[in-house]
Each structure stands twice: as structure tokens, then as C-alpha cells.
C-alpha positions in Angstrom: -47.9 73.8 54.4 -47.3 70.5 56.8 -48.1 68.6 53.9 -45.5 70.2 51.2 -42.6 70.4 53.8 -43.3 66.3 54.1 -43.3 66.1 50.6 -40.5 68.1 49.6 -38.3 65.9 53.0 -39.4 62.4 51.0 -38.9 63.4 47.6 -35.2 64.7 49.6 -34.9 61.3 50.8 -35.5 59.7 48.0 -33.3 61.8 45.9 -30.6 61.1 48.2 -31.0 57.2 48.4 -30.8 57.6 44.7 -27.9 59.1 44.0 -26.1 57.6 46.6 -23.0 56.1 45.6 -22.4 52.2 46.6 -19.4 50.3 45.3 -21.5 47.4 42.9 -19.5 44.2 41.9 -18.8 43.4 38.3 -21.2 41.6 36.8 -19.5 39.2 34.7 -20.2 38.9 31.1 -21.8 35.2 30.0 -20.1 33.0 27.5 -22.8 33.6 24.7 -22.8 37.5 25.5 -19.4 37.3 24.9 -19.4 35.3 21.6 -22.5 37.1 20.0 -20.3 40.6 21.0 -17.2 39.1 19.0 -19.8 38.2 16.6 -21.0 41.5 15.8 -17.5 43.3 16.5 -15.4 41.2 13.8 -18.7 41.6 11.0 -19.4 38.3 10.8 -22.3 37.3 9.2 -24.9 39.3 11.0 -25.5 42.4 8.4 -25.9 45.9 9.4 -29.4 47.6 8.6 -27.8 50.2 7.0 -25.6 48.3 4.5 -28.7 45.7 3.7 -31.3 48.3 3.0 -33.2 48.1 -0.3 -35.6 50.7 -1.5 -38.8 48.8 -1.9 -39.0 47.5 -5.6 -42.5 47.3 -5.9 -45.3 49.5 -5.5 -49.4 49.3 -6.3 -50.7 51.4 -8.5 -52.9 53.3 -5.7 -48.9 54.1 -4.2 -47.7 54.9 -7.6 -47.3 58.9 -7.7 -47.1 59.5 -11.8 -44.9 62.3 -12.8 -46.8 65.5 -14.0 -45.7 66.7 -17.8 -45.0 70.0 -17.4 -47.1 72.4 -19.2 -45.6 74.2 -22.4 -45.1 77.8 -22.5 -46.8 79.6 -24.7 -45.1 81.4 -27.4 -44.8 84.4 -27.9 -43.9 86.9 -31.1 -42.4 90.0 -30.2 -43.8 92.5 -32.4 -42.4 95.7 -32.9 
């Protein structure tokens, strides 16, 4: 019992040291942070994943999944 009331009064502690609010500078932004965000923010010549992706082109023949024909129906002559 000793042993889960410590527990549950550090994991309190730490909790609370955690969560803690303290009043943190700025931390000012660097000259090339700032020029690679303008960079990407104005779409300069860095491209998007997105817009640059290509399907892939080629493909083994191992890869290659050939398109079943489908089988004909079998017809039938209505008798009566």
C-alpha cells in the first residue's frame, strides 16, 4: 500500500512540474529558417509531393496483373 501511495505522490509531482505554466522567451526565428519558410510559402521552386506525383510507368512482368477475358454466356433458345 506504502509503495502505491509513493507512487501515485511522484507520478503527482511529476504531473504537476509538467504542466506547470512558465513564461518561455521567444525563440527567434534564424535567417535561413526564415528564407526557406518564404521559400515554400510563395511556391518557389521546391514542388509539392502531391502536384509531382507520377504513377510508376513501368512494371516487370512478375508485377504485371493481365486482365481476365470474361467468359461468354452461353446461349440459350427458348423453346416453347
Amino acid at each position: 500500500m506504502r509503495a502505491v501511495s509513493k507512487g501515485a505522490a511522484l507520478s503527482l509531482v511529476i504531473l504537476v512540474a509538467a504542466c506547470s505554466k512558465r513564461q518561455q522567451e521567444p525563440v527567434a526565428l534564424s535567417d535561413d529558417l526564415k528564407k526557406d519558410l518564404a521559400t515554400v510559402s510563395s511556391g518557389g521552386d521546391l514542388a509539392i509531393a502531391q502536384k509531382s506525383y507520377q504513377p510508376m510507368r513501368f512494371v516487370s512482368s512478375i508485377e504485371q496483373s493481365r486482365p481476365i477475358a470474361p467468359a461468354k454466356r452461353p446461349t440459350t433458345s427458348h423453346q416453347r
